[in-house]
C-alpha positions in Angstrom: -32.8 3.6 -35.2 -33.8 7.1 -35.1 -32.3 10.0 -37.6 -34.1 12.5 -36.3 -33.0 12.8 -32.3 -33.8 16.1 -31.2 -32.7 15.6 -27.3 -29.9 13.8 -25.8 -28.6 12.7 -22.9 -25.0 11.5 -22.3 -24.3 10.1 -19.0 -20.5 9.3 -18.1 -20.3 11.2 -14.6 -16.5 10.1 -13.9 -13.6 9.3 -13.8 -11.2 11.8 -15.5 -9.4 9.8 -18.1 -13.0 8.0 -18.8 -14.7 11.1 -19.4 -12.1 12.1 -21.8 -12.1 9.0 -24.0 -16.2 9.9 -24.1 -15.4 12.8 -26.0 -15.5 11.8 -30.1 -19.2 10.4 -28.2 -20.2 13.9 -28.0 -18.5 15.4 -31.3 -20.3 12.7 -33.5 -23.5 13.4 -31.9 -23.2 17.5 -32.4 -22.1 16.0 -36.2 -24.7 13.9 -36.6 -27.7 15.8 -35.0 -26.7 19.1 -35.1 -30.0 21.2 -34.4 -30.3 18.4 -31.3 -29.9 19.6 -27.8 -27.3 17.4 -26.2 -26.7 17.1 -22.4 -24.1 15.3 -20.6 -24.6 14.3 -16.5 -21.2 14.5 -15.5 -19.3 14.8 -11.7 -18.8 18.1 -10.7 -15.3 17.9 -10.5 -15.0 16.8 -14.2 -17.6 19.1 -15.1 -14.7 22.2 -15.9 -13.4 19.4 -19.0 -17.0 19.7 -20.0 -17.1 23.7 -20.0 -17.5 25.6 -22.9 -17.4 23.3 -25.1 -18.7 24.0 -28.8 -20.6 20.7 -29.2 -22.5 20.4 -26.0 -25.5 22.7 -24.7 -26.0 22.0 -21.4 -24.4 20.1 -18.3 -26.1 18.7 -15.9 -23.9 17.9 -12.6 -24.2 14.4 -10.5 -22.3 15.0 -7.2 -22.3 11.4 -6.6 -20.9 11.5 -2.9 -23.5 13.9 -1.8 -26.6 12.0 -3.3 -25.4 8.9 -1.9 -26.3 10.0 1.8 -29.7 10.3 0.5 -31.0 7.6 2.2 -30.7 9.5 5.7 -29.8 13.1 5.1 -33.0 14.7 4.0 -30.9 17.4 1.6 -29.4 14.5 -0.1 -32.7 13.0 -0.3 -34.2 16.0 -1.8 -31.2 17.3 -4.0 -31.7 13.7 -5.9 -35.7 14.2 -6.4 -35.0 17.3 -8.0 -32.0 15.5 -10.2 -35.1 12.8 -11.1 -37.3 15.8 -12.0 -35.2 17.8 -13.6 -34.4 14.7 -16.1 -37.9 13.4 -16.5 -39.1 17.2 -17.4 -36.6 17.4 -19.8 -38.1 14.6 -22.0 -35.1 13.5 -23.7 -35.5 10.8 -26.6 -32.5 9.2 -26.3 -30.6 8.8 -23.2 -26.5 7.0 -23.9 -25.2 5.6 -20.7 -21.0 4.7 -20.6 -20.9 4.5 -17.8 -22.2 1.4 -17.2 -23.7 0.8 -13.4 -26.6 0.3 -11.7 -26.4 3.7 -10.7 -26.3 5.6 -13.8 -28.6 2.9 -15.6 -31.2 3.0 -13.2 -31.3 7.1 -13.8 -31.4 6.6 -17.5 -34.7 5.1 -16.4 -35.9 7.2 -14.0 -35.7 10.1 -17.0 -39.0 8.4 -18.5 -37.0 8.0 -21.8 -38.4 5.4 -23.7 -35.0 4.7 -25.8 -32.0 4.1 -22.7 -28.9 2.7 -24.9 -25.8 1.0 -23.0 -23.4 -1.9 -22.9 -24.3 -5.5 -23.1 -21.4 -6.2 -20.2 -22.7 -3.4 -18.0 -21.4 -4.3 -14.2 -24.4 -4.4 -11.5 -27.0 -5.8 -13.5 -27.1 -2.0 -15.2 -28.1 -3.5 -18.3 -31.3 -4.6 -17.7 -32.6 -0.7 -17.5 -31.5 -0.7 -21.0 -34.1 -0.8 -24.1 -31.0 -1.1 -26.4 -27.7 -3.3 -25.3 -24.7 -3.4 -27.3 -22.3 -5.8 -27.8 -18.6 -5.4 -27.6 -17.4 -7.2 -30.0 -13.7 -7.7 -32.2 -13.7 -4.7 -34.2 -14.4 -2.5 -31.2 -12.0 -3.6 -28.6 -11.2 -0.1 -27.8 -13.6 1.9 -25.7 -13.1 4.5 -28.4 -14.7 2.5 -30.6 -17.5 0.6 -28.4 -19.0 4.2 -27.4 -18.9 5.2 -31.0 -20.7 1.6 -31.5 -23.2 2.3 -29.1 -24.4 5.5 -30.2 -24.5 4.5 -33.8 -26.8 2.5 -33.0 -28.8 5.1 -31.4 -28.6 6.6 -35.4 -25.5 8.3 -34.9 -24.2 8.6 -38.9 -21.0 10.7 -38.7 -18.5 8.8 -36.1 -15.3 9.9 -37.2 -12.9 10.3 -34.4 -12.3 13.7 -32.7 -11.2 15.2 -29.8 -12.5 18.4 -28.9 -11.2 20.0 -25.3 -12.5 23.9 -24.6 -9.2 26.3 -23.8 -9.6 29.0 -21.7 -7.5 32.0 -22.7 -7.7 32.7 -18.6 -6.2 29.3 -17.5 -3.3 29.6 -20.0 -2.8 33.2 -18.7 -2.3 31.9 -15.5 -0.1 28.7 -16.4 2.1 31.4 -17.7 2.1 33.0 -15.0 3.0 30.3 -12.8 5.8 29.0 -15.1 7.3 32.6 -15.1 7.2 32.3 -11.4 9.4 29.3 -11.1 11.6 30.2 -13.4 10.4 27.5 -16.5 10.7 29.0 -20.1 6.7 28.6 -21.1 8.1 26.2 -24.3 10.9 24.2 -22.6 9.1 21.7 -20.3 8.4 18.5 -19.7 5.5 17.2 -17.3 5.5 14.2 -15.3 2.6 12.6 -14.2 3.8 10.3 -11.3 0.3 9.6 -9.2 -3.0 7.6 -10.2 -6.0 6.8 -7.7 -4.8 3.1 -8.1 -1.2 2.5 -6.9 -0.6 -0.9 -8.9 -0.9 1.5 -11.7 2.0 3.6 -10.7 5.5 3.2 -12.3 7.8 3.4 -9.2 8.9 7.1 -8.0 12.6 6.1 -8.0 12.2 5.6 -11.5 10.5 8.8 -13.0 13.6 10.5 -10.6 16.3 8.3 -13.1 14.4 9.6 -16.3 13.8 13.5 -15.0 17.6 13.1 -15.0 18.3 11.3 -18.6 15.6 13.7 -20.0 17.2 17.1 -18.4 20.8 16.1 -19.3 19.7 15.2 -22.9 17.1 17.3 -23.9 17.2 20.4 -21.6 13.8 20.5 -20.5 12.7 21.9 -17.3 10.7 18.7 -15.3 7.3 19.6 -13.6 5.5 16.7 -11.9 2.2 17.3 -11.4 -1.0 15.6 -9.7 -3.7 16.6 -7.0 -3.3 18.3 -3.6 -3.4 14.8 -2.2 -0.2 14.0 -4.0 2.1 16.6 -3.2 3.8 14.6 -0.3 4.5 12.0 -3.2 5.7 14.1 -5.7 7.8 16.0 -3.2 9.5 12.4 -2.7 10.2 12.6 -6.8 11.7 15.5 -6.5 14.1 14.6 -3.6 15.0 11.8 -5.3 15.7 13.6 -9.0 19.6 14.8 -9.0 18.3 17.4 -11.4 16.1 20.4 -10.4 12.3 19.3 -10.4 9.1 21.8 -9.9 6.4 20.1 -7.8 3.1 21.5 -9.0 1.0 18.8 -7.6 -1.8 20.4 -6.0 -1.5 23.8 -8.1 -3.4 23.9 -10.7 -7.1 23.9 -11.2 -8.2 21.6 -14.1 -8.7 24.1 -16.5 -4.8 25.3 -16.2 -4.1 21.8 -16.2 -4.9 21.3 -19.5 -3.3 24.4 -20.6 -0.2 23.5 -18.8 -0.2 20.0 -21.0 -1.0 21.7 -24.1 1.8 23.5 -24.5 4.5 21.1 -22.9 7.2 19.7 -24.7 6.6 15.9 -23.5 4.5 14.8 -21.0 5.0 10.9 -19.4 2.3 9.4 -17.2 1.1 6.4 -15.9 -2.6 5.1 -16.9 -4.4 8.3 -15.2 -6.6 11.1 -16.3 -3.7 13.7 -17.0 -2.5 11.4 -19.3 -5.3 10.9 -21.6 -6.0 14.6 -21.1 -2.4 15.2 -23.1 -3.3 12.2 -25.5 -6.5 14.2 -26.8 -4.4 17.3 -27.1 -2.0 15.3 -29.3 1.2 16.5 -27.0 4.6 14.5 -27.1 3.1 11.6 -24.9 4.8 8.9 -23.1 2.1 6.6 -21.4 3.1 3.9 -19.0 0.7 1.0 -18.4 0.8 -1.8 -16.4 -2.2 -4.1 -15.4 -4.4 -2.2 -17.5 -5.0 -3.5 -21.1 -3.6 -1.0 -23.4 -5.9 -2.4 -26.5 -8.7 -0.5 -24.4 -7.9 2.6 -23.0 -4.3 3.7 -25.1 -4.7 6.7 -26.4 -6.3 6.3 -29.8 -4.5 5.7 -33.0 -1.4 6.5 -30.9 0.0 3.1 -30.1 3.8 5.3 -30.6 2.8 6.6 -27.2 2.3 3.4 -25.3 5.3 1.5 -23.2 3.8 -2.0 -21.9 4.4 -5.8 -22.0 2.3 -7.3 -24.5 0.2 -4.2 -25.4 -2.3 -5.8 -28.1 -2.7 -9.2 -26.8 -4.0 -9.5 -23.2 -7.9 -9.6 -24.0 -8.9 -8.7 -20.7 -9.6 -5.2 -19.5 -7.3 -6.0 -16.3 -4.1 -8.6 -15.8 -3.4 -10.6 -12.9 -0.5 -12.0 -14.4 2.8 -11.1 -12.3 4.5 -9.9 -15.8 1.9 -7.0 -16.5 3.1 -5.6 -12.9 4.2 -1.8 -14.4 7.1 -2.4 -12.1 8.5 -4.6 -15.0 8.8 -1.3 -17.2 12.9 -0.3 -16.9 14.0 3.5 -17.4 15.7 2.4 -20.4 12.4 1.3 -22.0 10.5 4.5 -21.2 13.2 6.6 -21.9 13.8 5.2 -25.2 10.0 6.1 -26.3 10.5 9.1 -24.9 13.6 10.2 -27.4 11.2 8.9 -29.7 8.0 10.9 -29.4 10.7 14.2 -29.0 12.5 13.6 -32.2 9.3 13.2 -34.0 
């Protein structure tokens, strides 16, 4: 395949978590091409992870929920003909798609690009937009390594691993800020991560209250729990339920200052959710709680220390139906115990 690409296209518009596993896609590329301009078409409320950062040159935003009305609202309808124009005037000569649906396929096509590069699995009959599928095979059962797969393929030479987030010296200001404000010594925290979008993938609220207390009495570290604005009535519950003061910050922080605020924590646990993989790439103390999910795939990578599941390497599937992958098998004593660990190392 081509050595010489001189415009790229990366398209992985969501989720959180997804997006951030994507990363060593982009890094590799920069490393690999690095007088090629590189674009990545991402959601717009992902697009701040995106921001600034040294490897990429441009980002193209995909509000997803607004182009979908295209079909009978005429701004929709006209914001997604400018999207189509906009990629077909760029002329890119490689296009990567990981995200893998008929939606993000069938714009790899619409760009005109004559080499459109995705997975041979793709859901919705995406693949068939593709001029290049790639097999998933043994030796790249994490998604880490398929992407990496995929885009060496495209002629990608360099695919080392590497996670590369953009700080912003004005987010971290005002993490401080807000630590100082409820009283949390800006070194001396842990951060809980109780929520996800799917709520088979959440370890039970009673049970992140029993650790915030084992983890306070033990260690002395301030608990935040954190998530979005629509889990603040849930992570007020946590903290009713904690017999040791807990700082809901659900809701509070944009995403920028949430990655400064789980840069510089002490521990973070989460369940299978974007936060979580966010603290993963920073390399933070890291406690991540799967259930249903197959940790062989999305665990943070090379960091199998962080992971607490039943049968994390041998499931095969990306998702379990079987009753003892429920996350509500994973006891306090479990988590807790990895959680001394990842501390004292």
């Amino acid at each position: 395949m081509s050595k010489n690409l001189k415009n790229i296209l990366i398209i992985k518009p969501s989720s959180l978590g997804d997006v951030v596993l994507a990363l060593p896609v982009l890094s590799a590329l920069r490393r690999s091409f690095p007088d090629a301009k590189i674009s990545w078409l991402v959601r717009p409320e992902f697009a701040p992870l995106l921001k600034n950062h040294p490897h990429l040159t441009e980002i193209i935003l995909f509000d997803r929920r607004f182009l979908g009305k295209a079909w009978f609202n005429p701004r929709a309808f006209a914001s997604l003909m400018a999207l189509i124009r906009r990629l077909r005037c760029s002329k890119f000569d490689a296009v990567i798609d990981l995200q893998g649906l008929f939606r993000t396929a069938s714009l790899a096509w619409l760009s005109g690009c004559s080499k459109r590069f995705g997975m041979t699995n793709a859901r919705e009959l995406a693949h068939v937009f593709y001029t290049h599928k790639v097999a998933q095979d043994r030796d790249c059962v994490h998604l880490v390594d398929y992407y990496l797969k995929i885009i060496q393929t495209a002629g990608a030479s360099d695919i080392n691993v590497q996670f590369v987030l953009p700080t912003e010296p004005a987010a971290a200001d005002s993490v401080g800020r807000l630590l100082i404000n409820q009283n949390i010594k800006p070194d001396n925290y842990a951060v809980f991560v109780p929520g996800s979008a799917h709520l088979d993938k959440c370890w039970p609220v009673e049970r992140f209250a029993a650790l915030a207390d084992k983890i306070s009495s033990q260690f002395g570290l301030s608990i935040i729990a954190t998530g979005t604005a629509s889990e603040r009535k849930a992570v007020e519950k946590l903290r009713e339920k904690a017999n040791v003061p807990l700082t809901n910050f659900a809701g509070r922080t944009n995403l920028g200052e949430l990655i400064a605020l789980l840069k510089t924590a002490k521990l973070v646990v989460s369940n299978d959710t974007g936060p979580g993989h966010i603290a993963a790439a920073l390399g933070t103390p890291l406690v991540l709680i799967f259930g249903r999910t197959n940790p062989a795939r999305v665990a943070p990578y090379k960091r199998n220390d962080c992971v607490v599941a039943v049968e994390p390497d041998g499931r095969g599937k990306l998702n379990s139906a079987d009753l003892k992958h429920d996350i509500k098998t994973i006891t306090v004593d479990e988590v807790y115990q990895k959680v001394c660990e990842q501390i004292k190392a």
